[in-house]
C-alpha positions as CSV (number, residue, x, y, z in Angstrom):
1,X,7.7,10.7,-32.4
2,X,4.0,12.4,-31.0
3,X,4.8,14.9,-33.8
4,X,4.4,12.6,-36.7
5,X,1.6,10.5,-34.8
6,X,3.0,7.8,-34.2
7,X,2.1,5.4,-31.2
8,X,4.4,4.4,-29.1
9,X,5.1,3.7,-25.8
10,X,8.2,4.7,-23.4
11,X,10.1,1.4,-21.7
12,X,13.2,1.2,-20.3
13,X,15.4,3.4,-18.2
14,X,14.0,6.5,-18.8
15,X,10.1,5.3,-17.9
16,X,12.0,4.3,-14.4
17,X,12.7,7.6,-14.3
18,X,9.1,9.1,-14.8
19,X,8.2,6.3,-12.3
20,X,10.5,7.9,-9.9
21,X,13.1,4.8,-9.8
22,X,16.2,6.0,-12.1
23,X,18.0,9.1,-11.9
24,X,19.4,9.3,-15.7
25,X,19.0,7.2,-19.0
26,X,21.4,7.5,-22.2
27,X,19.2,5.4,-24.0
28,X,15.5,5.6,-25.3
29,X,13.4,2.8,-25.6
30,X,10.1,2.7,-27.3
31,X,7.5,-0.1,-27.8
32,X,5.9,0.9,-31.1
33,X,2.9,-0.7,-32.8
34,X,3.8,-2.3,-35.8
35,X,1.5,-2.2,-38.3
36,X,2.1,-0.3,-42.0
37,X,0.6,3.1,-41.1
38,X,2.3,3.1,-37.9
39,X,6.3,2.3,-39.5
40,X,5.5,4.8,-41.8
41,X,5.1,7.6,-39.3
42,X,8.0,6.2,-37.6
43,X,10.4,6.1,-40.2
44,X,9.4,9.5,-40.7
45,X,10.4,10.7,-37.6
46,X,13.4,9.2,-37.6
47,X,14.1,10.8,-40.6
48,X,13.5,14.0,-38.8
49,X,15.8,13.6,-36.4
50,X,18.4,12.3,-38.6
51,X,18.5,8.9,-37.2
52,X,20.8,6.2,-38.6
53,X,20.2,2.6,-37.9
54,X,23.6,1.5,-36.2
55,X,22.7,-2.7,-36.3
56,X,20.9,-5.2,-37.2
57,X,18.0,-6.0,-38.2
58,X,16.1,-3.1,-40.0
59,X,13.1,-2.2,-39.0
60,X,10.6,-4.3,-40.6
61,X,7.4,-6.0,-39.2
62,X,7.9,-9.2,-40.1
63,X,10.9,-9.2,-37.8
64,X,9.9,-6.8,-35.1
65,X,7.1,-9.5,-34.7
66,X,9.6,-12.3,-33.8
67,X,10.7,-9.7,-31.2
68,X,13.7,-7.9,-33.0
69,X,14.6,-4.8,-31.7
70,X,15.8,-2.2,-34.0
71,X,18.7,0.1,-33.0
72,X,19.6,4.1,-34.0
73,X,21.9,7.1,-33.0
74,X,20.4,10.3,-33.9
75,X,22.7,13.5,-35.6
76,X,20.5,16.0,-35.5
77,X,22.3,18.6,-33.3
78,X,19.8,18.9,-30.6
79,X,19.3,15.1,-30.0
80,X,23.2,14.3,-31.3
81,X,24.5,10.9,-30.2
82,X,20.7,9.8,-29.0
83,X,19.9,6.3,-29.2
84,X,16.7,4.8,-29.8
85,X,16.1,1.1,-29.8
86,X,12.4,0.2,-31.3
87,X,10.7,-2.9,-30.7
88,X,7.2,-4.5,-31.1
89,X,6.5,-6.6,-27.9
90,X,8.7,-8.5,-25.5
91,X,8.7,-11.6,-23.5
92,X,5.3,-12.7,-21.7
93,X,3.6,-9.6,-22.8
94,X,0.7,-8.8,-24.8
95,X,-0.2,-7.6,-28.2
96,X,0.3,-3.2,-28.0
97,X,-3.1,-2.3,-28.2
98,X,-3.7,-4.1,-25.1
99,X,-0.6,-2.2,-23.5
100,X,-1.8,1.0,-25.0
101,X,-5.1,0.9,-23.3
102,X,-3.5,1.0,-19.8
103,X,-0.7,3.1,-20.2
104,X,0.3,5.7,-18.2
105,X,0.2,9.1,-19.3
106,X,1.8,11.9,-17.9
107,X,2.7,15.9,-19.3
108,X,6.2,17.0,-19.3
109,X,6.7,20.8,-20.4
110,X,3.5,20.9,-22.2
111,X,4.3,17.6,-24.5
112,X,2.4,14.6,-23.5
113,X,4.4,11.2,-22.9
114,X,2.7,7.9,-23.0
115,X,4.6,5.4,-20.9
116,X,4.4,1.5,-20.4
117,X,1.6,0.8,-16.9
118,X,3.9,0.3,-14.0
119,X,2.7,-3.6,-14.2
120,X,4.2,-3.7,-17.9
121,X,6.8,-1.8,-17.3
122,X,8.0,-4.4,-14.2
123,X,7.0,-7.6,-16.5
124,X,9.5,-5.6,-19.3
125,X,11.7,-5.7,-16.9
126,X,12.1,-9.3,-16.0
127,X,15.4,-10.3,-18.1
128,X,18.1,-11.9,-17.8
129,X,20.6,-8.7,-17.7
130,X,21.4,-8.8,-14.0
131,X,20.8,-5.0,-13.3
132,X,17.6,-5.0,-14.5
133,X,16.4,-7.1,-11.4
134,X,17.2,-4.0,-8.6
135,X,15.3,-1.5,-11.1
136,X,12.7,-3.6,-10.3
137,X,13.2,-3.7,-6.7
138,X,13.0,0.1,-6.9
139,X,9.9,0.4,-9.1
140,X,7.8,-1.4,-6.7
141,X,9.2,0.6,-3.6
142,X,8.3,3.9,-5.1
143,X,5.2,2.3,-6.0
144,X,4.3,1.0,-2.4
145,X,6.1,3.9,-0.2
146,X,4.1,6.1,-2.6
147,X,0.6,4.4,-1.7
148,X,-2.8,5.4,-1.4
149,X,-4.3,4.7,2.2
150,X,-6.5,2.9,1.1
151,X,-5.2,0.9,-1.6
152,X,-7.4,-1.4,-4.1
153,X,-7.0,-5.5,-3.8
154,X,-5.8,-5.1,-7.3
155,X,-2.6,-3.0,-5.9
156,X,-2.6,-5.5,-2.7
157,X,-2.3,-8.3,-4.8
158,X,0.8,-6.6,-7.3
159,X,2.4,-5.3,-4.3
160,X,2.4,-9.4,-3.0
161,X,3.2,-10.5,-6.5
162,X,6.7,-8.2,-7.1
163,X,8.0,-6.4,-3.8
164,X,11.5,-7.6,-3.7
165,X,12.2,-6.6,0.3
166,X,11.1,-9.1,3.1
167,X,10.3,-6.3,5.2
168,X,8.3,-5.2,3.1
169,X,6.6,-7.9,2.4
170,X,5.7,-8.5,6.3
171,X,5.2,-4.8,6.8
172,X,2.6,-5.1,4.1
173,X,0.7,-8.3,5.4
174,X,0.6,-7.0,8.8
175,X,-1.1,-3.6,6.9
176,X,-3.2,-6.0,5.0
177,X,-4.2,-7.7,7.9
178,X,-4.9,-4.4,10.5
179,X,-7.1,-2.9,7.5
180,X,-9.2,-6.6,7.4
181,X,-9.6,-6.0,11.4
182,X,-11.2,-2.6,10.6
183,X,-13.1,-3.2,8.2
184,X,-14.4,-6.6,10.2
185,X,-15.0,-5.4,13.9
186,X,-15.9,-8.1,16.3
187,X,-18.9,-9.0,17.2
188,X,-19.6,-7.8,20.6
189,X,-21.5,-9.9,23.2
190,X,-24.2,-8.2,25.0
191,X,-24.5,-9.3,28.6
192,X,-28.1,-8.6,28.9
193,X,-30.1,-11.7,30.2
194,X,-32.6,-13.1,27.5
195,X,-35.6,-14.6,29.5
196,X,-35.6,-18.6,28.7
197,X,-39.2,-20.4,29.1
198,X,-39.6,-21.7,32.3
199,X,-42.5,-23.9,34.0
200,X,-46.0,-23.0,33.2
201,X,-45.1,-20.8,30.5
202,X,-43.3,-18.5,33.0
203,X,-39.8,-17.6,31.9
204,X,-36.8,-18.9,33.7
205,X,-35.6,-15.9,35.5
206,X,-39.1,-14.9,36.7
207,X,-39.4,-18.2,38.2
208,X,-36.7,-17.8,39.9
209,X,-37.8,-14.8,41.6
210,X,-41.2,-16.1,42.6
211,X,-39.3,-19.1,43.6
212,X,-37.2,-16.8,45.9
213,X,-40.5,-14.5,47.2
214,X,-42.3,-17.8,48.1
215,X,-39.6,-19.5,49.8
216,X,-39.5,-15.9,51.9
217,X,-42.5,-16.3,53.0
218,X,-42.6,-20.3,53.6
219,X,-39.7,-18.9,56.0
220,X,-41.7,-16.1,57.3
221,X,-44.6,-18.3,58.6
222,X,-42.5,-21.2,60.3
223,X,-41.1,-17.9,62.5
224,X,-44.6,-17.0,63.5
Protein backbone atom coordinates (compact mmCIF):
# COMPACT_ATOMS: atom_id res chain seq x y z
CA UNK A 1 0.00 0.00 0.00
CA UNK A 2 3.22 2.61 1.04
CA UNK A 3 4.38 1.61 -2.52
CA UNK A 4 1.57 3.28 -4.44
CA UNK A 5 1.30 6.20 -1.71
CA UNK A 6 -1.45 5.61 -0.30
CA UNK A 7 -2.34 6.64 3.28
CA UNK A 8 -3.40 4.43 5.48
CA UNK A 9 -3.37 3.36 8.81
CA UNK A 10 -2.83 -0.22 10.45
CA UNK A 11 -5.98 -1.29 13.04
CA UNK A 12 -6.82 -4.37 14.18
CA UNK A 13 -5.11 -7.47 15.23
CA UNK A 14 -1.99 -7.10 13.72
CA UNK A 15 -1.39 -3.26 15.26
CA UNK A 16 -1.97 -5.34 18.71
CA UNK A 17 0.71 -7.06 17.65
CA UNK A 18 3.24 -4.11 16.96
CA UNK A 19 1.81 -2.86 20.27
CA UNK A 20 3.05 -5.90 21.87
CA UNK A 21 -0.60 -7.38 22.80
CA UNK A 22 -1.28 -10.21 20.04
CA UNK A 23 0.84 -12.93 19.05
CA UNK A 24 -0.60 -13.58 15.27
CA UNK A 25 -3.20 -11.89 12.96
CA UNK A 26 -4.79 -13.60 9.67
CA UNK A 27 -6.35 -10.62 8.84
CA UNK A 28 -5.22 -6.95 7.83
CA UNK A 29 -7.00 -4.07 8.64
CA UNK A 30 -6.46 -0.72 7.33
CA UNK A 31 -8.18 2.71 8.05
CA UNK A 32 -7.67 4.55 4.72
CA UNK A 33 -8.53 8.08 3.80
CA UNK A 34 -11.11 8.29 1.50
CA UNK A 35 -10.97 10.89 -0.68
CA UNK A 36 -10.61 10.47 -4.89
CA UNK A 37 -6.74 10.54 -5.08
CA UNK A 38 -6.41 8.43 -2.15
CA UNK A 39 -9.02 5.19 -3.73
CA UNK A 40 -7.16 5.61 -6.65
CA UNK A 41 -3.88 4.65 -5.20
CA UNK A 42 -5.61 2.06 -3.36
CA UNK A 43 -7.39 0.34 -5.97
CA UNK A 44 -4.11 0.32 -7.53
CA UNK A 45 -2.52 -1.57 -5.06
CA UNK A 46 -4.95 -3.90 -4.76
CA UNK A 47 -4.60 -4.50 -8.20
CA UNK A 48 -1.09 -5.26 -7.56
CA UNK A 49 -1.46 -7.71 -5.27
CA UNK A 50 -4.25 -9.33 -7.11
CA UNK A 51 -6.90 -8.58 -4.66
CA UNK A 52 -10.54 -9.68 -5.20
CA UNK A 53 -13.29 -8.09 -3.29
CA UNK A 54 -14.94 -11.24 -1.57
CA UNK A 55 -18.36 -9.05 -0.19
CA UNK A 56 -20.23 -6.36 -0.09
CA UNK A 57 -20.22 -3.22 -0.52
CA UNK A 58 -17.49 -2.10 -3.06
CA UNK A 59 -15.26 0.28 -2.25
CA UNK A 60 -16.76 3.49 -2.75
CA UNK A 61 -16.65 6.76 -0.67
CA UNK A 62 -19.94 7.49 -0.51
CA UNK A 63 -20.38 4.28 1.44
CA UNK A 64 -17.10 3.95 3.28
CA UNK A 65 -18.34 7.34 4.78
CA UNK A 66 -21.48 5.73 6.35
CA UNK A 67 -18.85 3.41 7.86
CA UNK A 68 -18.82 0.40 5.31
CA UNK A 69 -16.00 -1.71 5.38
CA UNK A 70 -14.82 -3.14 2.28
CA UNK A 71 -13.49 -6.77 2.23
CA UNK A 72 -10.52 -8.71 -0.09
CA UNK A 73 -8.44 -11.96 -0.36
CA UNK A 74 -5.41 -11.46 -2.16
CA UNK A 75 -3.82 -14.30 -5.03
CA UNK A 76 -0.79 -13.07 -5.66
CA UNK A 77 1.51 -15.95 -4.62
CA UNK A 78 3.48 -14.19 -1.93
CA UNK A 79 0.40 -12.65 -0.03
CA UNK A 80 -2.09 -15.83 -1.24
CA UNK A 81 -5.17 -16.09 0.82
CA UNK A 82 -4.44 -12.50 2.59
CA UNK A 83 -7.35 -10.60 3.63
CA UNK A 84 -7.67 -7.06 3.76
CA UNK A 85 -10.75 -5.34 5.12
CA UNK A 86 -10.64 -1.27 4.23
CA UNK A 87 -12.63 1.18 6.05
CA UNK A 88 -12.90 5.01 6.46
CA UNK A 89 -13.54 5.70 10.18
CA UNK A 90 -15.40 3.79 12.98
CA UNK A 91 -17.56 4.49 15.83
CA UNK A 92 -16.72 7.61 18.15
CA UNK A 93 -13.73 8.40 16.16
CA UNK A 94 -12.56 11.26 14.28
CA UNK A 95 -12.18 12.34 10.71
CA UNK A 96 -8.42 10.42 9.36
CA UNK A 97 -6.45 13.34 9.12
CA UNK A 98 -6.96 13.91 12.66
CA UNK A 99 -5.84 10.12 13.34
CA UNK A 100 -3.01 10.49 10.91
CA UNK A 101 -1.42 13.30 12.82
CA UNK A 102 -0.90 11.14 15.92
CA UNK A 103 -0.12 7.89 14.66
CA UNK A 104 2.43 5.82 15.59
CA UNK A 105 5.13 5.03 13.32
CA UNK A 106 7.44 2.40 13.60
CA UNK A 107 10.23 0.59 10.93
CA UNK A 108 9.97 -3.06 10.28
CA UNK A 109 12.80 -4.45 7.89
CA UNK A 110 13.50 -1.19 6.42
CA UNK A 111 9.67 -0.49 5.28
CA UNK A 112 7.95 2.01 7.43
CA UNK A 113 4.43 1.11 8.97
CA UNK A 114 2.10 3.75 10.12
CA UNK A 115 -0.25 2.43 12.86
CA UNK A 116 -3.46 3.74 14.64
CA UNK A 117 -2.03 5.88 18.35
CA UNK A 118 -2.45 3.42 21.07
CA UNK A 119 -5.53 5.81 22.32
CA UNK A 120 -7.27 5.08 18.75
CA UNK A 121 -6.37 1.98 18.49
CA UNK A 122 -8.13 1.09 22.16
CA UNK A 123 -11.28 3.46 21.20
CA UNK A 124 -11.27 1.03 17.72
CA UNK A 125 -11.42 -1.48 19.82
CA UNK A 126 -14.55 -0.84 21.82
CA UNK A 127 -17.16 -3.21 20.02
CA UNK A 128 -19.48 -5.33 20.61
CA UNK A 129 -17.55 -8.59 19.45
CA UNK A 130 -16.79 -10.04 22.92
CA UNK A 131 -13.04 -10.84 22.29
CA UNK A 132 -12.20 -7.59 21.44
CA UNK A 133 -12.71 -6.42 25.15
CA UNK A 134 -9.42 -8.61 26.64
CA UNK A 135 -7.35 -7.19 23.56
CA UNK A 136 -8.00 -4.29 25.20
CA UNK A 137 -7.18 -5.34 28.58
CA UNK A 138 -3.83 -6.39 27.16
CA UNK A 139 -3.14 -3.17 25.21
CA UNK A 140 -3.24 -1.06 28.26
CA UNK A 141 -1.08 -3.52 30.32
CA UNK A 142 1.78 -3.48 27.92
CA UNK A 143 1.15 0.06 27.86
CA UNK A 144 1.39 0.66 31.72
CA UNK A 145 3.98 -2.38 32.58
CA UNK A 146 5.96 -0.72 29.81
CA UNK A 147 5.94 2.92 31.51
CA UNK A 148 8.14 5.69 31.60
CA UNK A 149 9.14 6.63 35.33
CA UNK A 150 7.98 9.47 35.13
CA UNK A 151 4.94 9.37 33.17
CA UNK A 152 2.96 12.59 31.74
CA UNK A 153 -0.70 13.52 33.36
CA UNK A 154 -1.78 12.89 29.82
CA UNK A 155 -0.69 8.97 30.28
CA UNK A 156 -1.97 9.16 34.15
CA UNK A 157 -5.16 10.14 33.05
CA UNK A 158 -5.51 7.17 29.88
CA UNK A 159 -4.08 4.82 32.15
CA UNK A 160 -7.33 5.80 34.77
CA UNK A 161 -9.61 6.02 31.78
CA UNK A 162 -8.93 2.18 30.25
CA UNK A 163 -6.85 -0.23 32.62
CA UNK A 164 -9.21 -3.06 32.88
CA UNK A 165 -7.36 -4.77 36.25
CA UNK A 166 -8.33 -3.56 39.81
CA UNK A 167 -4.98 -4.09 40.83
CA UNK A 168 -3.93 -2.12 38.71
CA UNK A 169 -5.86 0.42 39.07
CA UNK A 170 -4.96 0.72 42.99
CA UNK A 171 -1.34 -0.04 42.24
CA UNK A 172 -1.51 2.93 40.02
CA UNK A 173 -3.25 5.48 42.39
CA UNK A 174 -1.09 4.54 45.15
CA UNK A 175 2.02 5.40 42.38
CA UNK A 176 0.11 8.46 41.54
CA UNK A 177 -0.26 9.37 44.95
CA UNK A 178 3.66 8.52 46.27
CA UNK A 179 4.89 10.62 43.17
CA UNK A 180 2.42 13.82 44.47
CA UNK A 181 4.18 13.23 48.03
CA UNK A 182 7.59 13.77 46.17
CA UNK A 183 7.01 16.22 44.36
CA UNK A 184 5.10 18.14 47.43
CA UNK A 185 7.38 17.58 50.50
CA UNK A 186 6.06 18.85 53.79
CA UNK A 187 6.65 21.76 55.16
CA UNK A 188 8.94 21.41 57.92
CA UNK A 189 8.48 23.31 61.27
CA UNK A 190 11.47 24.96 62.55
CA UNK A 191 11.67 24.92 66.27
CA UNK A 192 13.62 28.03 66.59
CA UNK A 193 11.98 30.60 69.00
CA UNK A 194 10.87 33.95 67.15
CA UNK A 195 11.19 36.82 69.80
CA UNK A 196 7.46 38.18 70.34
CA UNK A 197 7.23 42.09 71.61
CA UNK A 198 7.18 42.26 75.05
CA UNK A 199 6.78 45.27 77.64
CA UNK A 200 8.60 48.39 76.85
CA UNK A 201 9.39 47.47 73.46
CA UNK A 202 11.54 44.51 74.89
CA UNK A 203 10.82 41.18 73.35
CA UNK A 204 9.04 38.55 75.21
CA UNK A 205 11.88 36.12 75.87
CA UNK A 206 14.34 38.77 76.84
CA UNK A 207 11.89 39.85 79.45
CA UNK A 208 11.80 36.95 80.64
CA UNK A 209 15.35 36.69 81.33
CA UNK A 210 15.68 40.03 82.95
CA UNK A 211 12.68 39.03 84.82
CA UNK A 212 14.64 35.95 85.96
CA UNK A 213 18.27 38.04 86.70
CA UNK A 214 16.22 40.65 88.83
CA UNK A 215 14.25 38.30 90.80
CA UNK A 216 18.04 36.70 91.49
CA UNK A 217 19.07 39.38 92.92
CA UNK A 218 15.77 40.68 94.76
CA UNK A 219 16.63 37.07 96.33
CA UNK A 220 20.25 37.75 96.79
CA UNK A 221 19.72 40.90 98.94
CA UNK A 222 16.88 39.61 101.43
CA UNK A 223 19.92 36.87 102.26
CA UNK A 224 22.26 39.60 103.07
Amino acid sequence: MRNNGARTLLMGGQACVFYGAAEFSRDLDLLILADSENLGRLRAALTDLEAEPIAVPPLDAERLAKGHATHFRCRRADVAGLRIDLMSRFRGGPEFEELWRRRTTIEVEGNQIDLLALGDLVNAKKTQRDKDWPMIGRLMERSYFERDMKPSQEQIEFWLRELRTPELLVELTERIRALRDASNPPARHCRRTHARPGPRGCCAGGGRARGKAEGSRVLATSQT
